[in-house]
Each structure stands twice: as C-alpha cells, then as structure tokens.
C-alpha positions in Angstrom: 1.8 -57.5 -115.3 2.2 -61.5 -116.2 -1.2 -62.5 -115.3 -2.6 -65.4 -117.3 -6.0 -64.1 -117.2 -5.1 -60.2 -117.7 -3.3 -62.1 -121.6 -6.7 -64.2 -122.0 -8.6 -61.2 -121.6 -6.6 -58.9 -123.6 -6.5 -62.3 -126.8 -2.7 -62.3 -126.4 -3.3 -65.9 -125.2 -6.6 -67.8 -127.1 -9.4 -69.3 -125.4 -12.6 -70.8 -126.3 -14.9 -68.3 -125.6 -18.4 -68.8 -124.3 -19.3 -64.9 -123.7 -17.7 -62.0 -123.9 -18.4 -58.0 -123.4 -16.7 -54.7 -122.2 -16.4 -55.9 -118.8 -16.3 -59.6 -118.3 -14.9 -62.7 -120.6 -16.4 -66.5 -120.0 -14.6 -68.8 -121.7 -14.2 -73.0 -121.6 -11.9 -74.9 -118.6 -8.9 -76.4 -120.9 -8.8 -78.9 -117.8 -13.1 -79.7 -117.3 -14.8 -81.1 -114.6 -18.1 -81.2 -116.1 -19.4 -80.9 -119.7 -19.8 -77.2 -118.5 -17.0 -76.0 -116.7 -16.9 -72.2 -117.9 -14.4 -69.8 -116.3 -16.0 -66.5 -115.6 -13.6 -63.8 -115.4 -13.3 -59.4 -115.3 -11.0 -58.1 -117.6 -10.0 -55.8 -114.9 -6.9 -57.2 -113.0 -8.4 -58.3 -109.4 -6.6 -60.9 -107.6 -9.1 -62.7 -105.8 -12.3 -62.3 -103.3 -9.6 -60.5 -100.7 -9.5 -57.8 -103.7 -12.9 -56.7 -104.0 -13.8 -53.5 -103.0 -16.1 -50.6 -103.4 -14.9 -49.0 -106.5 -14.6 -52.2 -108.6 -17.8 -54.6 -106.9 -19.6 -53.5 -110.3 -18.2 -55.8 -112.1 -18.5 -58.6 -109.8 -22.3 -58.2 -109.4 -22.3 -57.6 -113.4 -20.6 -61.1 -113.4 -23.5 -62.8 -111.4 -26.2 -60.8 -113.7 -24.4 -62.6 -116.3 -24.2 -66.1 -115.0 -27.5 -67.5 -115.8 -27.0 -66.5 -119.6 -23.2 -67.8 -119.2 -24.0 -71.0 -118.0 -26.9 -71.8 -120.3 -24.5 -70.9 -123.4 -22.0 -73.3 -121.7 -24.6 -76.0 -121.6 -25.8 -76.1 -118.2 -29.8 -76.8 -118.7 -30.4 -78.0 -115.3 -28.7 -76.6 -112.6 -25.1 -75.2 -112.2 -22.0 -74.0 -109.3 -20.2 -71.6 -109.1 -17.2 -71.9 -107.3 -14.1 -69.1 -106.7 -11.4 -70.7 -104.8 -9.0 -67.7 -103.1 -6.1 -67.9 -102.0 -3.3 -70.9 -102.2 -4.9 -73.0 -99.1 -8.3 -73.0 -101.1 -6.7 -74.4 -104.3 -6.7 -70.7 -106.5 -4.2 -71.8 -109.2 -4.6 -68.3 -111.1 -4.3 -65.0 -109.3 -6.7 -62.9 -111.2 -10.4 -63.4 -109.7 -12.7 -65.5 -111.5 -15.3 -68.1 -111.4 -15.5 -71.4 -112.1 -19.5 -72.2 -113.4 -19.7 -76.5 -113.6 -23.2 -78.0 -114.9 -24.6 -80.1 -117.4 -24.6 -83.3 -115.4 -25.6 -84.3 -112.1 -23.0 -82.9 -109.6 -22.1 -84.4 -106.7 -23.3 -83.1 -103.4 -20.5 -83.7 -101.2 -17.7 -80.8 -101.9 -15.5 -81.7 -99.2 -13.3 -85.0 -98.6 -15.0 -87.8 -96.2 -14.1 -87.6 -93.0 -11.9 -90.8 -91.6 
C-alpha cells in the first residue's frame, strides 16, 4: 500500500513525534496552523470516518482517551480542536484516517467562510 501515513507509522518516512504506542502515532503538522497542530493517527490502515467500523472503533476511541495527554505534550495548555476532514469535498489531503489537534493560542470561532 502507498499510504503516507501507513510509511509514517511504520518510520520508513520520519516525523517529529509527539506520542507514540502499539496502536496510535501523534506526531507534529510539517504545514502548522497553530503552535500545536499535532496529527493524531492509527497505525492501522483506515481511510477515513466512512471506514470505521465495529471491529476496528477500538482504536478510534483509544485515540480520543489519548487526546488530552496528546495535546498537552503538543503544547496545548488551554483549550484545543480536533478536526478530521473526510473525503475530498471536506479538504482530506491524506487518505489514511487521522486527526488534526490545533491549540496553544486563541483559535478563532468562526470555521466556516463568511457568508456574502
């Protein structure tokens, strides 16, 4: 499989890590949006939302235990979002699911474009 993520996860391709175990890898956005922008990923190959299911929602829910810690580590000390964009319309650049955790200033509230 050429999968980005999948070669991040297995070290083929280097990242600056932020947390890592058997299961999940959290490592630092090489484009930031945030002075924490840590990507939040399982080291199982699932594409996006559309491909969670039954057998592997573990690791998802293991990935939001884990989020707190994560986003402390990344420097978030006063709040944090966590964002997954799936599929093309909703801007997900990498197949491979994952999460996008941005804190450590004050974050806009507005996610979406002004209306004209």
């Amino acid at each position: 499989m050429d999968c980005l993520f999948c070669k991040i996860a297995a070290g083929e391709i280097p990242s600056t890590k932020v947390y890592e175990d058997d299961e999940i890898l959290a490592f630092r956005d090489i484009s930031p949006e945030a002075p924490c922008h840590v990507l939040v990923i399982p080291k199982i190959h699932i594409p996006s939302m559309d491909g969670i299911t039954p057998e592997n929602s573990a690791v998802v829910a293991h990935i939001f235990e884990k989020i707190p810690e994560i986003a402390k580590l990344g420097g978030a000390e006063n709040g944090y979002r966590v964002i997954s964009n799936c599929g093309p319309d909703a801007g997900q650049s990498v197949p491979h699911l994952h999460f996008h955790v941005i804190g450590g200033a004050k974050l806009p509230l507005h996610v979406f474009p002004e209306k004209e």
